[in-house]
C-alpha positions, 0 to 999 in steps of 0.5 A: 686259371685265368688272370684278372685284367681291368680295362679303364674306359670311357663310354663312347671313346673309339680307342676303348671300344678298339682296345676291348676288340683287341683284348677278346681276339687275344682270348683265344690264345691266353686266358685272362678275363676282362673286367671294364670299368667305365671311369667317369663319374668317379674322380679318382679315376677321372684323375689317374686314368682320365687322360690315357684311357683306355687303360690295361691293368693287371693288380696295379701294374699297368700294361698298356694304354692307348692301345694294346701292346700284344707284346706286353700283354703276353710279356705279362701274363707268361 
């Protein structure tokens, strides 16, 4: 079954769109499913994502920000 992540972005942000690239060339060895939530317009995220995104989370554990650490992403889904 895959595993759940949530990818926190801002539209327009290169690094995000880098981030998500990353993450679906990844699929193919791991399953996970991506959910992307865009953080603007919603202050609490604004405050615990805004200056790291994009950010990768599984739960409440965060993975990686900026960008993808393909180690810690295996690390935590193994």
């Amino acid at each position: 079954m895959p595993v759940d992540l949530t990818l926190y972005v801002r539209e327009g942000c290169h690094l995000c769109a880098d981030m998500e690239q990353a993450l679906r060339e990844c699929i193919s060895e791991v399953q996970f499913e991506i959910h992307r939530v865009p953080i603007e317009n919603n202050a609490e995220l604004e405050r615990a994502y805004g200056t790291k995104v994009p950010v990768l989370v599984c739960g409440d554990q965060e993975i990686c920000h900026y960008f993808l650490d393909k180690q810690a992403l295996l690390r935590h889904l193994n």
